[in-house]
C-alpha positions in Angstrom: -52.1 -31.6 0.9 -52.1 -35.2 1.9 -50.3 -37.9 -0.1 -52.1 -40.7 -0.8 -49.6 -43.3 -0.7 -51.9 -46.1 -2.1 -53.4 -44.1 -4.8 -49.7 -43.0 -5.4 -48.2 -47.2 -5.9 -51.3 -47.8 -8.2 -51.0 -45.1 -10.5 -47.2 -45.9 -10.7 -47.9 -49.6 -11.3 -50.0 -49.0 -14.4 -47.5 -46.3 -15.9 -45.2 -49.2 -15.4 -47.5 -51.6 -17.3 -48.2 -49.4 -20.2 -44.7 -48.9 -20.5 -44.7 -44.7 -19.9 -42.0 -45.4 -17.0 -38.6 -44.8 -18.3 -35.6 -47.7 -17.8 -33.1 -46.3 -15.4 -29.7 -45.6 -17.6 -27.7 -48.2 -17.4 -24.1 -47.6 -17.4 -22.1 -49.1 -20.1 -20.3 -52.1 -19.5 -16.3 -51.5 -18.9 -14.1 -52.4 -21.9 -10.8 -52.2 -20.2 -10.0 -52.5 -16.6 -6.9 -50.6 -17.4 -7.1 -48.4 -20.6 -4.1 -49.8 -23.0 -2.6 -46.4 -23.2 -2.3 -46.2 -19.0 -1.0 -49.9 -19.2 2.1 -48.6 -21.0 3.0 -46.7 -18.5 4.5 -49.8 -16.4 6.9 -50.1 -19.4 7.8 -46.7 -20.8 8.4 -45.0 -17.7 8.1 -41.3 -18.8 6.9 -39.9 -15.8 10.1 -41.2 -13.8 12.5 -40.3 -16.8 10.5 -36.7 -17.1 10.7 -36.5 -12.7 14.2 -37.5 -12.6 15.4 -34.7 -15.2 13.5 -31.8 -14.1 14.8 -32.2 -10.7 18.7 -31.4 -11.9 17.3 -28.0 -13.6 15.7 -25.9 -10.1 14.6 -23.0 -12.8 12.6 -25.4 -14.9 11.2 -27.2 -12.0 10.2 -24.1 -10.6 8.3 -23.0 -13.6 6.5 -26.3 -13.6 5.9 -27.2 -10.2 5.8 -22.9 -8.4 8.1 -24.4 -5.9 11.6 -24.9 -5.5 12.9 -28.8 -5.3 13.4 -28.2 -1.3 9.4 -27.3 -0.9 8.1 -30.5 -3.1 10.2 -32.6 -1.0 9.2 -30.9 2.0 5.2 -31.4 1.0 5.5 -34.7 -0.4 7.2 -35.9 3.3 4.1 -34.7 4.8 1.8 -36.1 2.6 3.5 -39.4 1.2 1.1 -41.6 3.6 -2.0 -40.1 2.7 -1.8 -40.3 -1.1 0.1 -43.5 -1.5 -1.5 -46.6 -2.6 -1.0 -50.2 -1.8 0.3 -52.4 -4.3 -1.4 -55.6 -5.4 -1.6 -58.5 -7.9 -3.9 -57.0 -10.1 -2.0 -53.3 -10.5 0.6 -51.0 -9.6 -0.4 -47.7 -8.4 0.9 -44.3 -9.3 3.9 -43.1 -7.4 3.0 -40.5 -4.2 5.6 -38.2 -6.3 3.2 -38.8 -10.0 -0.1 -38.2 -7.6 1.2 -35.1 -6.1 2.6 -34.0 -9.4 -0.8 -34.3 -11.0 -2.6 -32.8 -8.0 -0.2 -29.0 -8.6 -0.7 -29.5 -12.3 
């Protein structure tokens, strides 16, 4: 069967007209560049606080993470350039540690 490319382009045109052609869905518009409850983050620091202590406790850090403190390191070393973000005027990007932490979770 042959497409009539034409016949096609006018048929669409007077759907268009007669207003049986659906508007595309528009996305809504962005209320916050950076959701207030992220923006605390810069301030309250509980990932670094939370990081910081499960690192003294191997048994705990084990049960979260299912590696030891020695193999985290190890994988973050590796992949520390690849997941790290640049910093800049408008932001601060997460940590490679919070990224790979949320990447296991």
């Amino acid at each position: 069967m042959e497409i009539n490319h034409e016949r096609l382009v006018q048929v669409l045109c007077v759907a268009e007209a007669l207003g049986v052609l659906q508007d595309p869905v528009q996305r809504p518009r962005r209320q916050h560049w950076v959701h207030p409850m992220n923006d605390e983050r810069k301030t309250s620091r509980r990932f670094s606080k939370f990081y910081n202590d499960i690192r003294l406790y191997e048994e705990k850090f084990f049960l979260y993470y299912r590696m030891s403190v020695k193999s985290f390191d190890e994988l973050l070393k590796k992949v520390r350039d690849d997941i790290s973000k640049r910093h800049t005027p408008w932001r601060n990007p997460l940590s490679a540690e919070e990224r790979l932490t949320i990447t296991l979770r």
